[in-house]
MMTF fields as JSON, N, C-alpha, C and O atoms, coordinates in Angstrom:
{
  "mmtfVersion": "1.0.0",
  "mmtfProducer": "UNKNOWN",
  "numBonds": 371,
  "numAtoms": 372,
  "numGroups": 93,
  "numChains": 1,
  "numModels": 1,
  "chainsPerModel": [1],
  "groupsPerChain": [93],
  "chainIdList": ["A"],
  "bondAtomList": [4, 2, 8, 6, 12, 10, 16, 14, 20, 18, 24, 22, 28, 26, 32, 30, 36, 34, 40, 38, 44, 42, 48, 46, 52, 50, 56, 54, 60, 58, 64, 62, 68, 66, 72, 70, 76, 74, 80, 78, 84, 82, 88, 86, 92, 90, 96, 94, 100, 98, 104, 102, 108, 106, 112, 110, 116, 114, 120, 118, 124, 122, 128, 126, 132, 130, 136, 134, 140, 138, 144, 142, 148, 146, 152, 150, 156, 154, 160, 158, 164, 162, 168, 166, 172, 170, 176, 174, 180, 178, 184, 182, 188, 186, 192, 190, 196, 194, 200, 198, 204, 202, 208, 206, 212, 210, 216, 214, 220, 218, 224, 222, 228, 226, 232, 230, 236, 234, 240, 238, 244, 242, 248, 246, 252, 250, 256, 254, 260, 258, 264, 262, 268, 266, 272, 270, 276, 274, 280, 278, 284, 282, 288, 286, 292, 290, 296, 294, 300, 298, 304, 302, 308, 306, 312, 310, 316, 314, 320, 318, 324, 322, 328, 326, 332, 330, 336, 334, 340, 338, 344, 342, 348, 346, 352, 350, 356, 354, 360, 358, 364, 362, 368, 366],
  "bondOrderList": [1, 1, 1, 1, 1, 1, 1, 1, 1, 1, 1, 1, 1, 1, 1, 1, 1, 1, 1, 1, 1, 1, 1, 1, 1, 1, 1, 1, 1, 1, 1, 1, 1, 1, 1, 1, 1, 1, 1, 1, 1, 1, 1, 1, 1, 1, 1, 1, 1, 1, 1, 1, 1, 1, 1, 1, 1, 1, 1, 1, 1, 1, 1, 1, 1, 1, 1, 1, 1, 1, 1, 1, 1, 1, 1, 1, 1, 1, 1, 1, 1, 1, 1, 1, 1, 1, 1, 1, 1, 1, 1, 1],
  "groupList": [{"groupName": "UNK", "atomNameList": ["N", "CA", "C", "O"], "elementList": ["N", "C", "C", "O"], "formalChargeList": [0, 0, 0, 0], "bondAtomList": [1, 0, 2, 1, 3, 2], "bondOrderList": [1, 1, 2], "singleLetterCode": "X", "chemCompType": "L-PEPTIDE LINKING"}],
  "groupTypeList": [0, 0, 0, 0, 0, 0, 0, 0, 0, 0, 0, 0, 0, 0, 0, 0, 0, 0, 0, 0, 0, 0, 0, 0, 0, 0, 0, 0, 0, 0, 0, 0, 0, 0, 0, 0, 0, 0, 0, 0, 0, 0, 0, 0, 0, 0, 0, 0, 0, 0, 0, 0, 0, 0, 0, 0, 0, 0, 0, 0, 0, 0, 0, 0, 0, 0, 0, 0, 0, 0, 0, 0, 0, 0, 0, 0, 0, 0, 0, 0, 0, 0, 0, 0, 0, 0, 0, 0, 0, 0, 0, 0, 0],
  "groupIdList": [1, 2, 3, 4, 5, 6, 7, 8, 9, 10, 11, 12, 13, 14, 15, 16, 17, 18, 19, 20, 21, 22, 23, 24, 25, 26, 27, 28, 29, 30, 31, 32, 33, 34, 35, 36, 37, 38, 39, 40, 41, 42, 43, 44, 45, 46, 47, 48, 49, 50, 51, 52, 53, 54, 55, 56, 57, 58, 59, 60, 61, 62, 63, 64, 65, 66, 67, 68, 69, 70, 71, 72, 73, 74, 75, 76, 77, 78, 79, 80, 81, 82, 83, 84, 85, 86, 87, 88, 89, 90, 91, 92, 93],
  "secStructList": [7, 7, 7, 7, 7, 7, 7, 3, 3, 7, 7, 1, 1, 3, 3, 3, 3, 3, 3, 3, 3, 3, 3, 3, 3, 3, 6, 6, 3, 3, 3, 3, 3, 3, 6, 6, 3, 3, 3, 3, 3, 7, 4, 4, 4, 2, 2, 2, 2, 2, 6, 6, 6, 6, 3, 3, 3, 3, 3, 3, 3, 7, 7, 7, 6, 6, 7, 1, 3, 3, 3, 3, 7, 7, 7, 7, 6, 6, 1, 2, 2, 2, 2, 2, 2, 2, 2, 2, 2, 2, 6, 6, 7],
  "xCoordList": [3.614, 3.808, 5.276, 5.825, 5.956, 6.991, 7.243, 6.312, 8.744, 9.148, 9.393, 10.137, 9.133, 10.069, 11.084, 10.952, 12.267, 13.194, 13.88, 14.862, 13.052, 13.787, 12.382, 11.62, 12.436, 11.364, 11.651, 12.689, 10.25, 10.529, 9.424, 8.26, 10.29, 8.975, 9.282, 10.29, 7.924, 7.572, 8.197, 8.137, 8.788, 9.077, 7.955, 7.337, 7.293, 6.384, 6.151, 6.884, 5.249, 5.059, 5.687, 6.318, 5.563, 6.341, 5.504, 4.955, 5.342, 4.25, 4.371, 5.224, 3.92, 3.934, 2.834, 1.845, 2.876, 1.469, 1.884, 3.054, 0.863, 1.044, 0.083, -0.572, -0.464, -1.257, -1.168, -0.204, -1.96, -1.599, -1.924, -3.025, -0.644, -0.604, -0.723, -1.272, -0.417, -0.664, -0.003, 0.884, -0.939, -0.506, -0.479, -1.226, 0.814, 1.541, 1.412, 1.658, 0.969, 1.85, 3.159, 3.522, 4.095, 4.629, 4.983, 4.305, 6.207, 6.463, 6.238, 6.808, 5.313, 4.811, 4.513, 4.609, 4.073, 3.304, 2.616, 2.234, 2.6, 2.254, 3.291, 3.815, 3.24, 4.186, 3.297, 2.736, 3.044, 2.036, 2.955, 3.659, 2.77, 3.199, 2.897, 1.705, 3.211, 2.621, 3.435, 4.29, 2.902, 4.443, 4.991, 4.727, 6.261, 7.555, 7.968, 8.859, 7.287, 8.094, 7.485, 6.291, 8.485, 7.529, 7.683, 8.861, 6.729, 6.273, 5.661, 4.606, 6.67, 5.951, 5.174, 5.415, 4.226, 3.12, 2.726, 2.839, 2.299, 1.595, 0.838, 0.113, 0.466, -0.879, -2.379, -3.302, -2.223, -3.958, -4.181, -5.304, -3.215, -3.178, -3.676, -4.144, -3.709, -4.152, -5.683, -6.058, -6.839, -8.293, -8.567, -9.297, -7.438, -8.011, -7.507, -8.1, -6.057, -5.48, -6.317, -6.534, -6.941, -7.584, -8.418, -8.432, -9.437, -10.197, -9.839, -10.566, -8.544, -8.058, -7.09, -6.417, -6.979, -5.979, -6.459, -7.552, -5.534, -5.748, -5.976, -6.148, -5.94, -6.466, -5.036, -4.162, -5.215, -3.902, -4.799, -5.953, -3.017, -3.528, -2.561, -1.399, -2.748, -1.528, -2.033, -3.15, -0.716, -0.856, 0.517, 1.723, -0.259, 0.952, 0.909, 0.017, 2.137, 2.385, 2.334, 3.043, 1.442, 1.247, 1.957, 2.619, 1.621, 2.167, 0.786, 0.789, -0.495, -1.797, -2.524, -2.826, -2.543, -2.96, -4.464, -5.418, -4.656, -5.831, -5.813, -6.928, -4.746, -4.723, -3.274, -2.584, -2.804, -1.224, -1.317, -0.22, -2.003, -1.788, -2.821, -3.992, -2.587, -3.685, -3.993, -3.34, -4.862, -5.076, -6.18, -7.409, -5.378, -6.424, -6.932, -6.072, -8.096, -7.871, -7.487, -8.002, -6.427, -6.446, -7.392, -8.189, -7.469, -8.027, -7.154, -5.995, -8.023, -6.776, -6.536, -7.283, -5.336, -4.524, -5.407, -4.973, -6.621, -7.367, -8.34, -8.934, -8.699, -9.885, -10.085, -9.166, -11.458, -11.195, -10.288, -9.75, -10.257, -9.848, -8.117, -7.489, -7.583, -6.014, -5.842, -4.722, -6.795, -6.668, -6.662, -5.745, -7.301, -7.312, -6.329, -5.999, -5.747, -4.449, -3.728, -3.023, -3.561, -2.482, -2.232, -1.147, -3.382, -3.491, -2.722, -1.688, -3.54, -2.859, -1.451, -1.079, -0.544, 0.431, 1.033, 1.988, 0.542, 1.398, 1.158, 1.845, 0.474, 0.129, 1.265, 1.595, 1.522, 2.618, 3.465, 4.196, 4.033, 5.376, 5.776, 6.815],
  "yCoordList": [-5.916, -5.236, -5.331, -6.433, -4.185, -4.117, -5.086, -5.65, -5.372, -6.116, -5.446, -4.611, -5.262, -4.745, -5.434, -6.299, -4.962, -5.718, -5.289, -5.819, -4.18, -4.194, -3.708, -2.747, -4.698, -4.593, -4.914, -5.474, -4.368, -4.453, -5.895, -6.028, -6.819, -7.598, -7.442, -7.544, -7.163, -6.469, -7.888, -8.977, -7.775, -8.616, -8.35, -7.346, -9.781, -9.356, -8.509, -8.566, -7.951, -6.585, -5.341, -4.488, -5.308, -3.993, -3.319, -4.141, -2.642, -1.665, -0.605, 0.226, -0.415, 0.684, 1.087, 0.39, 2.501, 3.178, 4.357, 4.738, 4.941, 5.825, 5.577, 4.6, 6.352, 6.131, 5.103, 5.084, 4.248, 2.662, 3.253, 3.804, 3.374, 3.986, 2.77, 3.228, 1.534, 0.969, -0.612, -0.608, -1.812, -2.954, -3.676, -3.434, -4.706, -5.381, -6.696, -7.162, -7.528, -9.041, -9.479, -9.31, -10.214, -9.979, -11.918, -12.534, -12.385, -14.057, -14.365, -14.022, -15.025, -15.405, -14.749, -14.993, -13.727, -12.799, -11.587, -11.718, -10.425, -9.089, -7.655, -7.534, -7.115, -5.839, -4.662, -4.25, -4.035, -3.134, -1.22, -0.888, -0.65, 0.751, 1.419, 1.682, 1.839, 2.378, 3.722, 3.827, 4.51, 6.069, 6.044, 6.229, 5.699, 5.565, 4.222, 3.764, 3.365, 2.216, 0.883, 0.608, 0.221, -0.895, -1.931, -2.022, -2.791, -3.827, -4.883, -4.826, -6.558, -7.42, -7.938, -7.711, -8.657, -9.365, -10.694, -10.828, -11.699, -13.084, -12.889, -11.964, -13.622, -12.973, -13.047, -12.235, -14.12, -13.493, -12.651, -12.621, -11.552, -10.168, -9.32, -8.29, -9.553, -8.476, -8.441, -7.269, -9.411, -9.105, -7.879, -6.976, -8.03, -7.055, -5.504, -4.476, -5.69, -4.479, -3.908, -2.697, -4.991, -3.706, -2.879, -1.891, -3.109, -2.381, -0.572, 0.421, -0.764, 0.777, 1.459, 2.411, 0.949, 1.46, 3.606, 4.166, 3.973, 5.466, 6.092, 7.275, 5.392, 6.153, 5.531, 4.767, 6.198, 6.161, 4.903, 4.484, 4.398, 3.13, 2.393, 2.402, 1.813, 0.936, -0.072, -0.441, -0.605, -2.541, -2.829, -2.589, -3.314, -4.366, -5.787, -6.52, -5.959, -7.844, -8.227, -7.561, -9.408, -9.92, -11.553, -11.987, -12.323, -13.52, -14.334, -15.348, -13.683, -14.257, -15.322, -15.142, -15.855, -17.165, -16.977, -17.418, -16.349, -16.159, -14.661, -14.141, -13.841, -12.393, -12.345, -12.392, -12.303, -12.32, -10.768, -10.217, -10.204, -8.888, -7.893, -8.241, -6.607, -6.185, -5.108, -4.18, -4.549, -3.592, -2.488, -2.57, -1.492, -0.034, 1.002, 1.402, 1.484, 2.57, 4.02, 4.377, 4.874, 6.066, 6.91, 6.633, 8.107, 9.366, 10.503, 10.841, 11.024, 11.296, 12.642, 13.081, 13.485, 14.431, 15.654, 16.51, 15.861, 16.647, 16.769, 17.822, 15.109, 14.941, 16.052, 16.642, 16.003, 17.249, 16.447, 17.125, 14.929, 14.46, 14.456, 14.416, 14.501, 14.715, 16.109, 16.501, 16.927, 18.717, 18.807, 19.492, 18.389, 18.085, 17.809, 18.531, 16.408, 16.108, 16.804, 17.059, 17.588, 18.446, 19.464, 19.982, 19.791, 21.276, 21.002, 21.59, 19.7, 19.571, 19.146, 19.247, 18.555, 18.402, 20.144, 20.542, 20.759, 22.521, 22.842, 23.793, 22.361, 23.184, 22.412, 23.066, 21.668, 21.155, 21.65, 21.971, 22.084, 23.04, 23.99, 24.595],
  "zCoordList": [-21.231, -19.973, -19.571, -19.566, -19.222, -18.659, -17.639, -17.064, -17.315, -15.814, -15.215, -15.729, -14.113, -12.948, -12.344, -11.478, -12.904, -12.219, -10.667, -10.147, -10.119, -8.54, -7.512, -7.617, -6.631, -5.881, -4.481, -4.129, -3.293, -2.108, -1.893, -2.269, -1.171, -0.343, 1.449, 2.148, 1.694, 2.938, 3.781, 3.209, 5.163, 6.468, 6.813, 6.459, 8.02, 8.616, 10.157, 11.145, 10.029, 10.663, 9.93, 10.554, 9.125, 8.322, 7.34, 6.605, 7.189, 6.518, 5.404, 5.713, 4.468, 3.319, 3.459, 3.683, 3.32, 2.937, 1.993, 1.95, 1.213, 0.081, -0.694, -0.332, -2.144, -3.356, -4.211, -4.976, -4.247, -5.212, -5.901, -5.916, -7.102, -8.298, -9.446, -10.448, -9.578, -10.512, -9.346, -8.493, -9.85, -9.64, -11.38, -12.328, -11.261, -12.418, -12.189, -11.077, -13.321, -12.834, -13.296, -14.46, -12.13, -12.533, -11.863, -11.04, -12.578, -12.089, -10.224, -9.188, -10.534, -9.163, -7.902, -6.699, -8.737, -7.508, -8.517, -9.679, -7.695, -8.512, -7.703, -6.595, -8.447, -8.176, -7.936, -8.951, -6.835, -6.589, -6.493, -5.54, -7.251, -7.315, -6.247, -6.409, -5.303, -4.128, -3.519, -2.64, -4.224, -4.452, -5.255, -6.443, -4.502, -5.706, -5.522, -6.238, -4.422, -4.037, -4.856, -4.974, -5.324, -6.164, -4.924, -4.578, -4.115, -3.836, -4.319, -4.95, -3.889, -4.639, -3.369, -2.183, -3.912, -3.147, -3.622, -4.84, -2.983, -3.926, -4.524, -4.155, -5.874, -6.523, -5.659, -5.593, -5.161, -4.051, -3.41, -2.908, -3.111, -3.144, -3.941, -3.457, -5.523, -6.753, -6.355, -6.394, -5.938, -5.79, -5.249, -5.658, -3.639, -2.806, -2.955, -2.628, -3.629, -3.635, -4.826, -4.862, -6.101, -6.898, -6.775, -7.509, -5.691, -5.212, -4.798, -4.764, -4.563, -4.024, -5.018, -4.625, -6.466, -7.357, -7.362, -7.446, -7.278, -7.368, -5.676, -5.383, -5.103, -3.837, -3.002, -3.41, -1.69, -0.652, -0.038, -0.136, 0.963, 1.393, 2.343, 1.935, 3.41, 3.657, 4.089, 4.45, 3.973, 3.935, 5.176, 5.226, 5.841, 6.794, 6.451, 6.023, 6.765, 6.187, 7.661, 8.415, 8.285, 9.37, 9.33, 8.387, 10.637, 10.679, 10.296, 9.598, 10.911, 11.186, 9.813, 8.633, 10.267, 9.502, 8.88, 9.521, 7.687, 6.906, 6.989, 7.034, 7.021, 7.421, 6.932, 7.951, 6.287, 6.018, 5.419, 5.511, 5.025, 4.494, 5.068, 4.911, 5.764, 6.242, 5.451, 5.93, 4.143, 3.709, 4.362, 4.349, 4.901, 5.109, 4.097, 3.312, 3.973, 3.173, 3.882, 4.941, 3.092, 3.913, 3.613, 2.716, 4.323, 4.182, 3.249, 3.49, 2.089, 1.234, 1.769, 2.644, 1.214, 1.419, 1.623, 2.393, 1.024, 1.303, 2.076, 2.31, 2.776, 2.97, 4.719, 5.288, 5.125, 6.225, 7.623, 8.499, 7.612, 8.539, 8.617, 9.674, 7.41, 7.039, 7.278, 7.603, 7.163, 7.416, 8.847, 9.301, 9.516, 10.804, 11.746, 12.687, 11.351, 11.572, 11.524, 12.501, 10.014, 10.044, 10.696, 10.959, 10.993, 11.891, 13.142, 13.46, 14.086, 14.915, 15.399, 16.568, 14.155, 14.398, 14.192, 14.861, 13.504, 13.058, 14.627, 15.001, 15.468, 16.466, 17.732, 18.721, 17.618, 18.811, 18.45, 19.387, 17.017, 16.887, 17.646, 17.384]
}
């Protein structure tokens, strides 16, 4: 497996969201593909993030003690609730 040698680690309260395109291990943590952006994470992160490989998603990094990572799943690009959205933002234009 390749290294990744340049990566983001999230501050807390700070957030990525996008398509988890592939998670890596990588020295003392894991490297999660998320777009275009590579993020590292601790490895007790890889359980939960594998659950959503291929689908959109975001993760906030928290302070909270047994909650340090908050994973959402999104609604994908097509789904009717993202069509929705979209409509209504075309419509405040």
């Amino acid at each position: 497996m390749n290294s990744i040698t340049s990566f983001h680690r999230l501050h807390f309260y700070e957030a990525v969201f996008g398509p988890l395109i592939e998670v890596k291990d990588e020295d003392e943590g894991i490297v999660a593909l998320i777009g275009k952006d590579p993020i590292w994470f601790p490895e007790y992160v890889k359980e939960g993030l594998s659950h959503y490989l291929g689908q959109r998603v975001a993760i906030l990094r928290t302070d909270i003690k047994d909650k340090t990572y908050l994973i959402r799943l999104l609604p994908s690009e097509n789904s009717p609730t993202s069509q929705m959205a979209l409509q209504c933002d075309q419509g405040r234009s």
